[in-house]
C-alpha positions, 0 to 999 in steps of 0.5 A: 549523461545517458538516458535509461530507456528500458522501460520502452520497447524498440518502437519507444512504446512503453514496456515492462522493465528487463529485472531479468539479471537482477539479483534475486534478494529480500525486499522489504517495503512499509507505506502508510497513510491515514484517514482523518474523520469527524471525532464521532467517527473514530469513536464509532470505529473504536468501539466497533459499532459500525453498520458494516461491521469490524471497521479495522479488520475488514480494512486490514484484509482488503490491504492484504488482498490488494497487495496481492493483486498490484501487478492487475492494478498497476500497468506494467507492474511485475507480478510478484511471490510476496512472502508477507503482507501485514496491516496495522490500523490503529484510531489515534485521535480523529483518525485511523492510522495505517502501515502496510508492509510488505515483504518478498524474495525476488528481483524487484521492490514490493514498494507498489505492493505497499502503496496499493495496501495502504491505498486500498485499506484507506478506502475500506476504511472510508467505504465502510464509515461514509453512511456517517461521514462523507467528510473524511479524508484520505492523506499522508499516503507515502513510502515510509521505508524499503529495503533490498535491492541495487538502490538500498534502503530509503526511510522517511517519516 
């Protein structure tokens, strides 16, 4: 079984991957997570009554700007033209629900593109509700679809 090391430099330290011959192809990603609080909360943030003010579009743009600025946040990866970035929040019961999808045109996946829109989208959500409820939780944060690529498409729920 051979070993992929192209993730390392001839000194065995850590480098950026070669996507230099990989095909140019759409990519597609979708990563959600979601921030469970107590039932005033979510009340709260449905009726738009937060201190900060638009709990859901203030998160859906700071998810937007965090896609934007992965390849900052995340060593070693690839800075990207990404061609769309949207973010759906939604109260469902106790909690604020979110998918981010992300979309480009290139030689690598937006998977981590996702993941941080989400990611940050949940910690606005937090940020801007914890003067009310420090107890709130950031869970489920996980790649739900991607497309595109040698690999292919991968779903879960």
């Amino acid at each position: 079984m051979s070993q992929d090391f192209s993730h390392f430099d001839a000194r065995g330290q850590a480098a950026m991957v070669d996507v230099g011959a990989k095909p140019v192809t759409e990519r597609t990603a979708t990563a959600r997570a979601r921030v469970t609080m107590l039932p005033a909360t979510a009340a709260l943030i449905r009726s738009g009554g937060a201190k900060k003010g638009d709990v859901l579009a203030v998160a859906r743009i700071a998810g937007i700007m965090a896609a934007k600025r992965t390849s900052e946040l995340i060593p070693l990866c690839h800075p990207l033209p990404i061609s769309a970035v949207s973010l759906e929040l939604a109260v469902a019961g106790d909690a604020v629900e979110i998918a981010a999808t992300v979309r480009t045109t290139g030689q690598t996946g937006v998977e981590m593109e996702a993941l941080t829109a989400a990611s940050v989208a949940a910690l606005t959500v937090y940020d801007m509700c914890k003067s009310v409820d420090r107890g709130m939780r950031i869970e489920a944060l996980r790649l739900t679809h991607k497309a595109g690529g040698k690999s292919g498409e991968f779903v879960q729920d």
